[in-house]
C-alpha angles and dihedrals in degrees: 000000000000093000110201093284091064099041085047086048091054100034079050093047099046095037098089101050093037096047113098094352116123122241119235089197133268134276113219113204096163105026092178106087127138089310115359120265116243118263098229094045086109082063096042090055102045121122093352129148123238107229098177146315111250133181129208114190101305096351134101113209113191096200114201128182083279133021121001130240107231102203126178119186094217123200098324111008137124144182121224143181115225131148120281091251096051108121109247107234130227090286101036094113106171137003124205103217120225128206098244101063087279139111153201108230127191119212123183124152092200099050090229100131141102145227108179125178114222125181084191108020092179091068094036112120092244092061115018091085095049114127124216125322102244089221097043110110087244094066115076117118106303099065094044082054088052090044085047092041110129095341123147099190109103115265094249090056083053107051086050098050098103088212095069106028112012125218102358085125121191093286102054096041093058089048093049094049085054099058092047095055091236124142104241083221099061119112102264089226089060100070106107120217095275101047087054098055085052095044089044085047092051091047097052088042093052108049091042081060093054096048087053093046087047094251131274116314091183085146130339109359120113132163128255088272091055088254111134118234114263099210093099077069092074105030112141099194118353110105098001105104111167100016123113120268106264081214109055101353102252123138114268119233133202129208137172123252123176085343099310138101118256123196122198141150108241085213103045091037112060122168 
């Protein structure tokens, strides 16, 4: 699933050519996506002007000059420009018309996305019980420490529970616990300050990276021009179970924690 670099890549990608262009509407060929899309969202859309495209943790939010389109590009989705007379394929399942011969138009071959129509997104149930951006100019260490405050859960659990911390995802907090040298099995309200001003640094750094990178194709994600992401390329211990620590040269090991696969180097990670 698309984690907060690749939806940034893509809100990044799509933004200039979105932002302050009017919709014609929308055409619905699969309507039964995640949750269905609503039937008069062709009307919703129509003659609506595009104010921004905004993200908030894993979503996408197309806001126009009212209402606003929640999208969320699920296990396997993108969201490509193409002309307006480009024949859709067998999982092109909806295109958001422009104004200028163009459209938006939504792959996903399985069908595990969303399009949602909000008149006030901030209150809508996907993202009203979303925790603080890691990149937003709130979030340093002391509000990881207050986030960490008196927890049991393990730290990795922590920095992956949306209502606490929206959009890290499974890659980049094993990434970020690596570079800041932190156990993903230690008790979340046992990082001291200093281990959470670490940990709050590696999070934002690594994230950053990864934007930059364009994000993790390890499947399905492409960007909004159809190129894969390149920060795979760099991993130091997602995914590498086995293979020695780039850091110090140990093996990497991988547990589970709350179904999930967790990477760490048993050297550079102490509890």
């Amino acid at each position: 699933m698309p984690e907060l670099p690749e939806v940034e890549t893509v809100r990044r990608g799509l933004a200039p050519y979105l932002e302050g262009r009017r919709l014609l509407g929308a055409r619905i060929r699969e309507p039964r996506l995640r949750w269905p899309v609503a039937a008069d969202l062709d009307m919703l859309l129509r003659d609506r002007r595009v104010e921004c495209l905004d993200r908030r943790g894993k979503y996408l939010l197309l806001r126009l000059d009212s209402g606003c389109l929640i999208c969320h590009l699920g296990m396997s989705g993108s969201l490509r420009l193409e002309m307006a007379t480009t024949p859709p394929g067998k999982h092109d399942h909806l295109d958001l018309l422009l104004e200028n011969g163009r459209i938006l138009r939504y792959r996903d071959p399985r069908r595990f996305g969303a399009f949602v129509w909000s008149d006030n997104p901030e209150r809508h149930p996907l993202l009203a019980h979303l925790g603080v951006e890691p990149l937003a100019a709130e979030f340093d260490g002391e509000r990881l420490r207050a986030l960490c405050r008196g927890r049991s859960t393990s730290i990795k659990a922590l920095l992956m529970d949306a209502r606490r911390l929206a959009g890290v995802g499974n890659i980049y907090a094993n990434e970020a616990l690596f570079h800041a040298g932190i156990s993903p099995r230690l008790a979340a309200g046992k990082l001291s300050r200093p281990r959470c001003a670490r940990l709050a640094v590696a999070i934002r750094d690594t994230l950053t990276r990864a934007i930059a990178a364009g994000g993790s194709s390890l499947r399905d994600f492409v960007d909004a021009r159809g190129n894969p992401g390149y920060f795979q390329q760099t991993y130091f211990v997602y995914g590498r179970a086995g293979e020695n620590c780039r850091q110090c040269g140990s093996v990497i090991r991988q547990i589970r924690q709350n179904a999930r696969s967790s990477f760490y180097c048993p050297n550079c990670q102490k509890a």
